[in-house]
N, C-alpha and C positions, 0 to 999 in steps of 0.2 A: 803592413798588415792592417787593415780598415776593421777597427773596431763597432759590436754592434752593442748599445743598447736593449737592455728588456729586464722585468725584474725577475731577479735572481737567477741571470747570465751574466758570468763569469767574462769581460772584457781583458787581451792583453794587448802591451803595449811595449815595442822593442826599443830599449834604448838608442837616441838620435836625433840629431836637431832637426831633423825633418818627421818624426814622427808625432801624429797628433794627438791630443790629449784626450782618456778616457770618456765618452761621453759625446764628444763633437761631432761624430760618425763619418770620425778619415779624416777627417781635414787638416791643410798645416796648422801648424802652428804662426801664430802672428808676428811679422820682424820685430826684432828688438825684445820679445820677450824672451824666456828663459825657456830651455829647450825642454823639458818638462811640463811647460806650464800651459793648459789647457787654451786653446783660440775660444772653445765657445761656451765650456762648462764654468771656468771660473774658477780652477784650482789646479795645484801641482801635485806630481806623484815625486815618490824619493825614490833614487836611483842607487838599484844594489851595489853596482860596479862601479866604482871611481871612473871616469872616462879623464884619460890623459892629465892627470894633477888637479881636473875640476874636480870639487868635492859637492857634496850635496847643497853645500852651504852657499853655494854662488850668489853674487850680489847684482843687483838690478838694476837698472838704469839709473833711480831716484838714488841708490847705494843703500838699499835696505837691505839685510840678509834672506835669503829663501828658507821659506820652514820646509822640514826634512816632510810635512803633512799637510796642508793646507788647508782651511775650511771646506767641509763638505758642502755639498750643496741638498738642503732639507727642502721636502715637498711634503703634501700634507697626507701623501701614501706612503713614500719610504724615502731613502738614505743613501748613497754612494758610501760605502767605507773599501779601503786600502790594506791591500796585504803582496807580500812575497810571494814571488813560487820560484819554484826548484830551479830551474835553468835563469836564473836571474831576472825574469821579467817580471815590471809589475803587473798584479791583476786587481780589476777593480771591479766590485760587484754591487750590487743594488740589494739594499737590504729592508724586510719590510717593521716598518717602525709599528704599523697601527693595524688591528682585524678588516678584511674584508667587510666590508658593509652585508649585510643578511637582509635576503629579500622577506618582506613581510606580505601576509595578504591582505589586503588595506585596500581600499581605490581613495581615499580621502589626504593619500601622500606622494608626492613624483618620488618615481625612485630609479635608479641608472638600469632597468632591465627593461626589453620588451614586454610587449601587452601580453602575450604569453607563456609568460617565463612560470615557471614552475620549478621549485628544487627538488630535493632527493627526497625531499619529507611527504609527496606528493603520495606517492602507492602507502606509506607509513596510515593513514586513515583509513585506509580501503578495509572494509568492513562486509561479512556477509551472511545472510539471512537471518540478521538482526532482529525481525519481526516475524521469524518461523516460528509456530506453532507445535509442540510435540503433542500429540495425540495418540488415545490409547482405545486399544481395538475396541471393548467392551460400553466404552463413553459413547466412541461415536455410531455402536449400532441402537444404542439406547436414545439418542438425540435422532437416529432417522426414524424412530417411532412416530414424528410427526407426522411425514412422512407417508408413512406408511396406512394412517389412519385418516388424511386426507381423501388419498387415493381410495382406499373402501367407502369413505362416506359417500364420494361422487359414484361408485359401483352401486352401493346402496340406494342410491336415487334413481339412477336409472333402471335396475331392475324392479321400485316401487312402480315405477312409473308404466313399465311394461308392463308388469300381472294387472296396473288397473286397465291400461287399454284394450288387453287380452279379456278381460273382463273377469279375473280368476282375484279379484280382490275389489272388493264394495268400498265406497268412500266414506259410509258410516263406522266399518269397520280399521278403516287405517286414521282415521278422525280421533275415534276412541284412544287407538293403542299410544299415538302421537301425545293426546293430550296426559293421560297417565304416565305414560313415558318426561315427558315435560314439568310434569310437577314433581315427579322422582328426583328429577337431576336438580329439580330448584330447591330442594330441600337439600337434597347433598352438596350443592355448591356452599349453601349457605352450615351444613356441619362441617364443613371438611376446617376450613380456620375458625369457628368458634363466632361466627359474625363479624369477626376484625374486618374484613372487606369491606363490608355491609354499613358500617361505621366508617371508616373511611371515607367512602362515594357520597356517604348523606341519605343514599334513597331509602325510602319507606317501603314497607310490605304492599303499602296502599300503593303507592306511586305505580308499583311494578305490576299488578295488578290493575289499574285504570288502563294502563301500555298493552295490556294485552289487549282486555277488552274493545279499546278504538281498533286495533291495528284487527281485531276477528270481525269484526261489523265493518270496517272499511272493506276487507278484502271480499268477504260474502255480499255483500252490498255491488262492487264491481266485476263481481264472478262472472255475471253475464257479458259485460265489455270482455274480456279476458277471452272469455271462450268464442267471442266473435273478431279477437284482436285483428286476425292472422288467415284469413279467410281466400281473400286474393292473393296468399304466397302460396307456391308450391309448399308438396309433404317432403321433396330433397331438400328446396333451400331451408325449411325451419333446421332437419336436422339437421344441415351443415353447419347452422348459425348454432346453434345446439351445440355439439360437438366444440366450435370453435369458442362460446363463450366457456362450457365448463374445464375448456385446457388452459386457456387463458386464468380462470379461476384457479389452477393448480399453481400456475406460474407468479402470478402476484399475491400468492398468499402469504400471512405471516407465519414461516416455521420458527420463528426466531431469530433471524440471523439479521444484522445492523447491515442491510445493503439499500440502494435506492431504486432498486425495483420493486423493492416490499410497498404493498398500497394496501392495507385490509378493506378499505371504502367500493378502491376499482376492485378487487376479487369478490366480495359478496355481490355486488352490484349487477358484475357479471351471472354469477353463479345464478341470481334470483331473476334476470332477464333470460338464461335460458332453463331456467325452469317456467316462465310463462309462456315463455315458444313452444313447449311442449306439453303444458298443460290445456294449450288451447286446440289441438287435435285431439284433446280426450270428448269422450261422448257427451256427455252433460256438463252443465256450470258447476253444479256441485263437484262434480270431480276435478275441475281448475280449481277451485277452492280451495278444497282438503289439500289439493296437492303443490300451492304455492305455504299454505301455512306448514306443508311438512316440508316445503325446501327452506322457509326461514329455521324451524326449528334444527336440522341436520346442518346447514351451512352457516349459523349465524352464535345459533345456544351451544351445539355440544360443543363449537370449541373453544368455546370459553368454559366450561366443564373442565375438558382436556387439561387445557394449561393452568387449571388451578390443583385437577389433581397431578400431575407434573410437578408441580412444586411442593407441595404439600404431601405428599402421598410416593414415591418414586414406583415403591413395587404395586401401588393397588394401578398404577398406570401402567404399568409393564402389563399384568395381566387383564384389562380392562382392553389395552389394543393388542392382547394376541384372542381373547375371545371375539374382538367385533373382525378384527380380520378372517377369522375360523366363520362367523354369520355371513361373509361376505361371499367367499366363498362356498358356503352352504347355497346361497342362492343362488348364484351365480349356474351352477353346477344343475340346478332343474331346468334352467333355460341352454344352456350350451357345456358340454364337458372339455371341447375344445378351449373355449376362454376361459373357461373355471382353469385346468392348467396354465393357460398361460400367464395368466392374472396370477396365481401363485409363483409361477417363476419370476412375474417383474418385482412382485415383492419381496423374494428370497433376496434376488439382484440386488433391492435397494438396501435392503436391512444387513444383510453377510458380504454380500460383494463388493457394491461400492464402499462401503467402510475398509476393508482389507485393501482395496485398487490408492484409494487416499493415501492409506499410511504406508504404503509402499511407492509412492509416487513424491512421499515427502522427501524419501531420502536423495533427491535427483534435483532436488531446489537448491537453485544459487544465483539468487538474487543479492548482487550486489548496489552497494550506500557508499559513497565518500562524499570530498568536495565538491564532486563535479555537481550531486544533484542541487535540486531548487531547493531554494531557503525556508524555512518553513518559519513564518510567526507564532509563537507560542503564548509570546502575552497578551492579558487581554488587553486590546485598545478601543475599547468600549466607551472608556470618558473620554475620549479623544471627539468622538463623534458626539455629544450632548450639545 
């Protein structure tokens, strides 16, 4: 019977001078040696049954005696050790002396596994929605008040801009309400934290004041370019280019949020190029005037107003964008009833809707983290680069 090797399988071996020694895989045994005694491993097994008067003790060519066990043969994984079994035969098995080696995840060490080897510890990391956010109904229809105040400003602009073209609004009169209006909020900005701001930045009353003054004589000074800007384009392309700057202004605006579409430079920038497209189909210069200084003042001051009362103030902001929302739709509502609804229903949508569609849409995240992803640096290596 052709004994096999493997560790920790059980090899037997039937007493006889023709059978070969544990380990050698079958093979005779070598002449002259002792009929137990291994051709290729190197050791004897001891034999249960006396065979015909030989004893285990048989003597060897040299006339040494045979040990009833012989030296094992040690490897730097495991051991051959010797034992009985029941029907008389010896069995020899392979026993492990030392732990399996454990893969580690290193690249800086050879180790005996494939490039892809992975253990059991592998899904043990799997990790998920680690960086979900739990959000709460009332927060985030308070946070779409951005929002929502946006959206009316740019409503608000375009229906100042219709009564003046319809001619149902005089430029001296939207001139006045704009500039009162504008000192109101610059006074409020400046109580709402006590001047801390104000102190901060460094600027002066005087500073902010000389800024206006240039930027009112620059722009009344260029009124008349302005209103001749745009003469050889069509009245569709201005409004298309119209239309597409002030969407684009909705879209790159700062509501808050750390992404990299936020630009506040390209959003006003836009916002005040198409209010010159469309201040320059108004009747007179002066009406481009008035009506590029009231698209700085709505696209550039309130909402810096906004977000200081935002922070400072929570509820005088809560009720501050449900009144300019209610004006929005006040006017909106003399020129069309069909937009007037409907402009209330995208605001409803943004303020109640989308907020509930969110926290309903969190529970359905599952995004998973382990090993597999990319490494992320976290320190700085800033002096590295000096």
């Amino acid at each position: 019977m052709a004994a096999r090797r493997g560790p920790g399988i059980p090899c037997a071996m039937p007493a006889g001078p023709s059978a070969g020694g544990c380990g050698d895989g079958g093979r005779a045994a070598r002449p002259g040696a002792g009929p137990w005694e291994s051709s290729t491993a190197g050791y004897l097994l001891e034999d249960a049954p006396a065979r015909g008067g030989a004893g285990p003790h048989e003597a060897t060519a040299s006339g040494a005696p045979w040990s009833p066990i012989s030296h094992l043969q040690h490897s730097q994984a495991h051991v051959e050790a010797v034992r009985p079994s029941a029907d008389g035969r010896m069995v020899c098995a392979q026993v492990e002396t030392s732990p399996r080696r454990r893969w580690q995840k290193v690249l800086y060490e050879r180790q005996p596994f494939p490039d892809n080897y992975v253990d059991q510890r592998f899904l043990e990391e799997l990790r998920k929605n680690i960086h979900a956010r739990q959000y709460q109904y009332w927060a985030v229809v308070f946070e779409s008040g951005a929002v929502a105040q946006q959206l009316c400003s740019v409503c608000v602009f375009v229906i100042t801009w219709w009564y003046m073209d319809a001619g149902m609004l005089s430029p001296q009169r939207l001139f006045g309400a704009g500039l009162v209006s504008s000192l109101l909020g610059y006074i409020l900005f400046n109580v709402i934290d006590a001047g801390v701001g104000r102190q901060e930045s460094g600027r002066t009353w005087w500073a902010d004041l000389k800024s206006t003054l240039v930027f009112i004589a620059f722009t009344y000074g260029f009124s008349p370019v302005l209103k001749t800007l745009t003469e050889s384009i069509s009245t569709d392309t201005i409004y298309a280019m119209s239309a597409f700057m002030l969407l684009g202004h909705l879209i790159f605006f700062d509501y808050g949020a750390n992404a990299a579409i936020v630009s506040s430079t390209l959003s006003l920038n836009m916002a005040i190029f198409a209010s010159v497209c469309l201040a320059s189909r108004l009747p007179r210069s002066l009406h481009a005037f008035v009506m590029v200084t009231f698209a700085m003042q709505i696209f550039a001051l309130w909402p810096m107003l906004q977000k200081k009362l935002k922070a400072q103030t929570p509820r005088c902001y809560v009720v501050v964008t449900t009144l300019f929302a209610l004006a929005a739709l006040a006017g909106l509502m003399t020129i069309s009833s069909v937009g007037a609804v409907l402009f209330a229903l995208l605001l409803l949508s943004i303020s109640c809707l989308c907020p509930y569609c969110l926290i309903r849409l969190q529970l359905f995240k599952d995004n998973i983290h382990g090993p597999w992803d990319e490494a992320e640096i976290k320190e700085d290596l800033s002096r590295f680069l000096m």
